[in-house]
C-alpha positions, -999 to +999 in steps of 0.1 A: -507-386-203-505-379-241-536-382-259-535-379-297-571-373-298-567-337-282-547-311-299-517-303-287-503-274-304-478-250-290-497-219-285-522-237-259-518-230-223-499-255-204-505-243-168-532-251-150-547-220-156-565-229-189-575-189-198-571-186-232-564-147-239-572-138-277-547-109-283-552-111-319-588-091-310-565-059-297-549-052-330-556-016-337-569-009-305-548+025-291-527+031-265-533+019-223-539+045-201-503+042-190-490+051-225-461+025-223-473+002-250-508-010-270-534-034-263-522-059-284-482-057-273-497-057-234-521-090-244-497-110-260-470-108-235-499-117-209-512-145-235-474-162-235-474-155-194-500-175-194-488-206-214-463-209-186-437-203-210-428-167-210-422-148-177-428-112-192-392-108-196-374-140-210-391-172-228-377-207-212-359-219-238-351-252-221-391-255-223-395-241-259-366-270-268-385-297-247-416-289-269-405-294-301-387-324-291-420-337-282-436-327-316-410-343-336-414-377-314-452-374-316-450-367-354-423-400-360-444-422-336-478-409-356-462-423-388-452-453-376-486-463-360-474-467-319-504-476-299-512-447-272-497-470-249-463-469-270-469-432-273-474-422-242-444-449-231-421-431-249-431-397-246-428-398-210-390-413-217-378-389-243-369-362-221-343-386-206-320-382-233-289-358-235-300-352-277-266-333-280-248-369-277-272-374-307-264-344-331-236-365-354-260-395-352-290-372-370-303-354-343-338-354-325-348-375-353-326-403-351-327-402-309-374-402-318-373-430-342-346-446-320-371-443-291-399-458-314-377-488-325-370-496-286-407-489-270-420-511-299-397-538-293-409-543-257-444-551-274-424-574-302-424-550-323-389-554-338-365-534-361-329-532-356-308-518-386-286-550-391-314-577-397-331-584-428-359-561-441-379-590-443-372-598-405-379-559-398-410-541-391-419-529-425-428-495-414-396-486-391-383-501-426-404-475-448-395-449-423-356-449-418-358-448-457-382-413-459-363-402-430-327-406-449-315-420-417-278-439-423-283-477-408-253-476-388-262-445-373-298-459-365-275-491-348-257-464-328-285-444-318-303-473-305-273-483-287-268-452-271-301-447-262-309-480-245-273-478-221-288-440-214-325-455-205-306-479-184-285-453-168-312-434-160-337-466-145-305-474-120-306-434-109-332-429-086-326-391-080-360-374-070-358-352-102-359-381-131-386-400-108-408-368-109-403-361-146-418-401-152-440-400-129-456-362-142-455-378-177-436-348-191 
């Protein structure tokens, strides 16, 4: 489960294996014994082995993608105060969505504050585009506005999202039950 107390940054291993390798301490180094490359080029490809997101010969960039999808929820929920209930709510939920059905709406963005507006409404915490800012939450109000984010789009997103949530509840394929269930 997501903690926002513990750092979470991308360069941290995310296996199980927590070994933290500190190629930065090979620079300047020499040569292996094998003469193929240095220290620090043999380390850091072992350091991003290790992180479980390198394989020595490609990165996953499904994984890479998944990541920074993450950061930009965590960052939009951060701002708009979620509870680490909420957080870790809709963390585990935003790797449901297809985002490329998103990219005309405003991208990751839209589908993260989207997310935010619909876990916080379960808690009645509302904010839908078309009701009075008075009615709204004032900081999904605050936000959209930093965010530039076009209040029919925001109307769409949430739409969207909500009949892909649903979609997804109603499929009960192994795969989207483990991904829940892991808290991805």
């Amino acid at each position: 489960m997501y903690d926002e107390k513990l750092s979470e940054s991308r360069t941290g291993p995310d296996t199980r294996n927590a070994t933290k390798i500190h190629y930065q301490e090979m620079a300047g180094k020499g040569e292996r014994m094998d003469g193929i490359r240095s220290f620090w080029k043999f380390y850091k490809a072992l350091a991003l082995y290790n992180t479980g997101r390198f394989n020595l010969l490609w990165r996953d960039e499904n994984y890479e993608r998944l990541i920074e999808n993450l950061e930009i929820y965590d960052s939009i929920a951060s701002q708009l105060d979620l509870t680490d209930r909420q957080r870790g709510i809709g963390r585990s939920r935003f790797t449901i969505p297809d985002f490329r059905r998103y990219s005309q709406l405003g991208g990751v963005r839209m589908a993260a504050f989207c997310m935010c507006a619909l876990v916080c409404a379960e808690d009645n915490r509302d904010y839908y585009p078309t009701r009075k800012s008075e009615t709204n939450d004032p900081e999904f109000v605050r936000m959209a506005e930093e965010l530039d984010l076009n209040k029919r789009y925001i109307q769409k997103g949430i739409e969207r999202l909500r009949s892909e949530l649903k979609a997804h509840d109603n499929d009960n394929s192994p795969t989207s039950q483990q991904m829940l269930r892991n808290g991805v």
